[in-house]
C-alpha positions in Angstrom: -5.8 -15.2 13.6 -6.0 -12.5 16.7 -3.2 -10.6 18.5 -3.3 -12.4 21.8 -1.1 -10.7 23.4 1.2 -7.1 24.2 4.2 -8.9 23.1 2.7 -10.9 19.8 1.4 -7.2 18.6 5.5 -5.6 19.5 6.5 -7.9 17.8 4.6 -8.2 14.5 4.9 -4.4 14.8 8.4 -4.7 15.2 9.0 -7.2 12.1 6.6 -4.3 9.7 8.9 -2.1 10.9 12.5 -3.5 10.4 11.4 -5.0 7.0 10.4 -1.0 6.1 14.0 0.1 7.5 15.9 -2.9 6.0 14.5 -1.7 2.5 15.4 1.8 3.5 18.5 1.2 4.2 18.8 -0.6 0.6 17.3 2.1 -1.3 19.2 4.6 0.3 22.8 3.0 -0.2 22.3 0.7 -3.2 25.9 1.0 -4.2 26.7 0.0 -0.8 24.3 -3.0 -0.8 26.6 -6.4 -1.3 24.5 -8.7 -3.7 21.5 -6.2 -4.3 19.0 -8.2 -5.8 19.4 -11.2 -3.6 18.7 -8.6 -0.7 15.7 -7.6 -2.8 14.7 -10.9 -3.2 14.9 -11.3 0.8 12.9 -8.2 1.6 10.6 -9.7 -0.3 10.3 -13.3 0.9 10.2 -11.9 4.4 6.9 -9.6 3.3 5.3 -12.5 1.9 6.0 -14.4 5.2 4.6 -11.4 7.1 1.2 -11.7 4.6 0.5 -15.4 5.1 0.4 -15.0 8.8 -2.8 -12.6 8.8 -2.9 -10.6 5.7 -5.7 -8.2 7.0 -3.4 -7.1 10.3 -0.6 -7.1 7.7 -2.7 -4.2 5.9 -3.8 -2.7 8.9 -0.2 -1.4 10.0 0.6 -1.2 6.6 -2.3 1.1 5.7 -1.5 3.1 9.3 2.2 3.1 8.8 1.4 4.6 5.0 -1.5 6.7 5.8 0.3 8.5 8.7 3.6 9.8 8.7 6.0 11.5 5.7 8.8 10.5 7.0 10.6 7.8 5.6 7.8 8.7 2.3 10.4 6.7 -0.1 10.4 3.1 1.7 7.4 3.6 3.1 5.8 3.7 -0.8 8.1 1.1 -1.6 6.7 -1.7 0.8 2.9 -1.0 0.1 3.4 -1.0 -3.2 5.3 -4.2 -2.8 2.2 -5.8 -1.1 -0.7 -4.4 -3.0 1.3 -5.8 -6.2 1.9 -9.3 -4.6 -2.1 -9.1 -3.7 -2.9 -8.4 -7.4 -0.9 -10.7 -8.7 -2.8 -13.1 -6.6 -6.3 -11.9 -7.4 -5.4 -12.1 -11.1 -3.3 -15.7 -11.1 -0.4 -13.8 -12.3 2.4 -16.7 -13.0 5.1 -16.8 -10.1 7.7 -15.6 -12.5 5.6 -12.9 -13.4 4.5 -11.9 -10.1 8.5 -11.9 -8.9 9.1 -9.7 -11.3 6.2 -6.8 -10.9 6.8 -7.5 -6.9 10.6 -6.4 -7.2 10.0 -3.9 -9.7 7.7 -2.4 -7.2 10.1 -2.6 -4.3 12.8 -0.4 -6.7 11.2 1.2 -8.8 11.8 5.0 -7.4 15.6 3.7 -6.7 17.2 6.5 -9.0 15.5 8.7 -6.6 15.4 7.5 -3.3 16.7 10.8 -1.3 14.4 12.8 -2.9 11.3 11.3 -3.1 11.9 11.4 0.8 12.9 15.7 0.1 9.6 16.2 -1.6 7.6 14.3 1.1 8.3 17.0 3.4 8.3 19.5 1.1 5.6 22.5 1.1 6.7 24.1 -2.4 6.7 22.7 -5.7 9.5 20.5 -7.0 12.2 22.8 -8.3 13.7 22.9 -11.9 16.3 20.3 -10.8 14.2 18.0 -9.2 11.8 17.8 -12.0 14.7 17.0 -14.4 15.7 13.9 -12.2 11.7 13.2 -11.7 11.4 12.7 -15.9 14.6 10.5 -16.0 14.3 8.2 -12.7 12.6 5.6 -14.6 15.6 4.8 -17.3 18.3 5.8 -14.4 16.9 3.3 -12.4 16.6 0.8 -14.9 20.2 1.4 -15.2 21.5 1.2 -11.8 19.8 -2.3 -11.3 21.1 -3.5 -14.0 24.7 -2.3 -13.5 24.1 -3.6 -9.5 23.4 -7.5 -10.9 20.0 -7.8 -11.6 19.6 -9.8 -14.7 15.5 -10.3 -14.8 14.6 -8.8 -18.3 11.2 -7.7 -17.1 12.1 -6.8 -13.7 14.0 -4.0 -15.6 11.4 -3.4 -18.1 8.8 -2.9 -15.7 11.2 0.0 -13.6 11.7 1.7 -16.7 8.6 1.8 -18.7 6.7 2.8 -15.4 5.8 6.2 -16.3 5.4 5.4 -19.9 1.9 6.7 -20.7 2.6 4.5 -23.8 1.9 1.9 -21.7 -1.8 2.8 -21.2 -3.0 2.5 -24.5 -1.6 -1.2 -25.2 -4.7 -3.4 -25.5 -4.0 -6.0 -22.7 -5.5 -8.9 -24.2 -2.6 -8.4 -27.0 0.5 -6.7 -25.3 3.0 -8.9 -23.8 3.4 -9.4 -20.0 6.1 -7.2 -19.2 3.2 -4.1 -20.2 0.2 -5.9 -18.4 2.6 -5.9 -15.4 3.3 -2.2 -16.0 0.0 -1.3 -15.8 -0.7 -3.0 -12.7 2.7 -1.2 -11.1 1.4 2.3 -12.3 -2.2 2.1 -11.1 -0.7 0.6 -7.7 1.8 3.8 -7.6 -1.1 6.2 -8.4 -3.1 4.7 -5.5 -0.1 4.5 -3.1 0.9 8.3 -3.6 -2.7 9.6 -3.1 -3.6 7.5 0.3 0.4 9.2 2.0 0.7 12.4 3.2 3.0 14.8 2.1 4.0 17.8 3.8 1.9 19.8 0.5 -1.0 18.0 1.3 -3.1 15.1 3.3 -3.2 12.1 1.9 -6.7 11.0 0.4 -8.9 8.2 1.6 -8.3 5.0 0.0 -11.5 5.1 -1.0 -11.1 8.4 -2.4 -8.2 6.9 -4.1 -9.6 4.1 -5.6 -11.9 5.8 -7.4 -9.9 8.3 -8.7 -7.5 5.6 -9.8 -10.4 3.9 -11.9 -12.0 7.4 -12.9 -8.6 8.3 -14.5 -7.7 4.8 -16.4 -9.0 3.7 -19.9 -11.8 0.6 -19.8 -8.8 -1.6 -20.4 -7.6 -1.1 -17.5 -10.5 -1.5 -14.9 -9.2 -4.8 -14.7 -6.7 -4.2 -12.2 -8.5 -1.4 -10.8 -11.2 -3.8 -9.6 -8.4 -6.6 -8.8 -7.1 -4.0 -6.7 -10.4 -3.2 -5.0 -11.2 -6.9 -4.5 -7.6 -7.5 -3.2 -8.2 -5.0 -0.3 -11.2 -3.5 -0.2 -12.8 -0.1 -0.8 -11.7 0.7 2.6 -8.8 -1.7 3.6 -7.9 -2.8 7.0 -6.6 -0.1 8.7 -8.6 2.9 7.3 -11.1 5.3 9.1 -14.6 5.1 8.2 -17.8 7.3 9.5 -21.1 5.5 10.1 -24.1 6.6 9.0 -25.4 7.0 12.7 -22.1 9.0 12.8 -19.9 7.2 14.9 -16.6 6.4 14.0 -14.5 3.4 13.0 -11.6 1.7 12.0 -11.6 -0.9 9.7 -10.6 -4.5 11.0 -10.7 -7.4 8.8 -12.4 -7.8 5.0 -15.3 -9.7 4.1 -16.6 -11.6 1.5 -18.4 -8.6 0.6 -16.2 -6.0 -0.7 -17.9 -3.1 0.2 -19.3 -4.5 3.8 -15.7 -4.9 6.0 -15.4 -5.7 9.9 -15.0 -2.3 11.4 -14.3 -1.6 15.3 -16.1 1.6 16.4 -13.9 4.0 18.2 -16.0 7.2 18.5 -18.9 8.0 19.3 -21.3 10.5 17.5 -20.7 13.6 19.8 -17.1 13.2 18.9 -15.7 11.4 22.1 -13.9 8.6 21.8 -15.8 5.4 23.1 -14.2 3.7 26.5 -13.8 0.6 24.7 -13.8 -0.2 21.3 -16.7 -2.9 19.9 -16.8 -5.4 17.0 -19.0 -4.6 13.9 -20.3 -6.6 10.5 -21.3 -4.2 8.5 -22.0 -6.6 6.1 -24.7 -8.1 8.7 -27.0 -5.0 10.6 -26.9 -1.3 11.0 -24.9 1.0 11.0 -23.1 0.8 7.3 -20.3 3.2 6.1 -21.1 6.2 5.6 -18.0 7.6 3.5 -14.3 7.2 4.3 -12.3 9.0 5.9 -8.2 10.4 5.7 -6.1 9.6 8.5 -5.4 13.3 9.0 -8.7 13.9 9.8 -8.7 11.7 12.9 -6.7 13.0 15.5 -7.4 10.8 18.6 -3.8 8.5 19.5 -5.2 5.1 19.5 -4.2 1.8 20.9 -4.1 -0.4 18.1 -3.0 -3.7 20.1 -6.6 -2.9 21.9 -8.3 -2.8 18.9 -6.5 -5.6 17.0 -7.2 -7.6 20.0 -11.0 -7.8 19.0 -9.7 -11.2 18.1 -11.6 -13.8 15.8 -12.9 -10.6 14.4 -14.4 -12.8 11.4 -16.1 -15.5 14.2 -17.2 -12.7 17.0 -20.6 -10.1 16.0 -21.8 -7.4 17.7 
């Protein structure tokens, strides 16, 4: 599928970005929330929905929306962590009960600390006394609170509570029972969520950077999901800025069979100036390959993404 038009790319845009605020909105007043894990449940169904129509434009504004802005850092986490579980799930054959489960775990599990995960986002110092106190005990508290708001899925609860349990990490998959296989998968998925967003400490990493780090810092037992995750999306996922290695510079389109080899549209050229029209490119197919990735803060230029998304049939067209 291509964007064919102005209005086709407002409104996908606008759906990414309503499903992002509903959740929000969720998140931040889960007290207030009538039927809270039917609305999860929802948020959910609707990002599926969004996946099936074009999964790779689906990560490209989700990868631009995370890789981009603070603000908003708590929901923002939530939904691509929501995704790259749902993905995973899919790469692995996860049972639908299963994959429920880890999705909506993923969509809530920070929901003890909603308001502050979005303080620390733009936050230069370190977290204070307090907020490390209510950083060690989110897990169980948020356990709680879903529980106490209706939600009766066992694992769903396990999952949010156990997902900082380092215990977790040295369970030998092929013996532990689901509910810690699907921990795992949530706490490699947070790791690599975290690093690719920007805080107002730091830049966020490239996902390739990410990845790596993700699968340099897990036991054997666990490359697993760290390659399910890189086969789900890619080493650099729609979305994400690459350099060439005849230094011009791109932004990922659309994967390919080949992992490592996505379709990229070239934005820049060499000298640094952004080119008057973006082109199609396999990199699986001819020169030029990827160089290295590249963080979103280190590309500056304001980009029309309908433009670029337009480069429609970007898995039939070749440059």
């Amino acid at each position: 599928m291509s964007i064919q038009s102005a209005v086709e790319y407002e409104d996908l845009l606008a759906l990414w970005s309503d499903l992002e605020s509903g959740l929000g909105v969720i998140l931040g007043s889960p007290a207030n929330t009538l039927e809270f894990a039917h609305r999860v449940v929802q948020y959910d169904r609707w990002m599926q929905g969004l996946m099936q129509r074009d999964p790779d434009v689906g990560l490209y504004l989700l990868f631009q929306l995370a890789s981009n802005s603070p603000v908003g850092y708590s929901a923002s986490h939530a939904l691509v962590c929501g995704v790259l579980t749902h993905l995973i799930a899919a790469e692995l054959k996860i049972a639908v009960p299963e994959r429920d489960s880890l999705v909506h775990a993923a969509l809530t599990m920070n929901i003890a600390m909603t308001a502050m995960q979005d303080e620390l986002a733009t936050q230069s110092e370190k977290p204070t006394s307090g907020q490390q106190d209510l950083i060690r005990a989110h897990a169980i508290k948020g356990s709680l609170m879903l529980a106490n708001m209706g939600v009766g899925d066992d694992q769903w609860l396990d999952i949010v509570s156990n997902h900082h349990d380092d215990a977790v990490e040295r369970a030998d998959l092929r013996m532990a029972p689901p509910v810690t296989r699907l921990t795992r998968i949530l706490k490699v998925v947070d790791r690599y969520a975290a690093m690719i967003s920007p805080r107002m400490s730091r830049a966020g990493r490239s996902a390739t950077e990410s990845a790596r780090s993700v699968m340099a810092n897990t036991s054997a037992k666990t490359d697993e999901i760290g390659h399910a995750l890189v086969r789900s999306v890619g080493l650099c996922p729609p979305g994400t800025y690459v350099r060439l290695d005849n230094d011009e510079l791109a932004i990922v389109l659309r994967r390919s069979s080949e992992h490592n080899f996505p379709y990229v549209a070239i934005i820049g050229k060499p000298t640094g100036e952004l080119t008057a029209a973006p082109r199609l490119h396999n990199t699986a197919e001819r020169s030029p390959h990827i160089r290295s990735a590249l963080a979103a803060s280190a590309v500056r230029a304001r980009l029309n993404h309908f433009h670029i998304l337009q480069l429609g049939g970007y898995g039939r067209q070749k440059t």
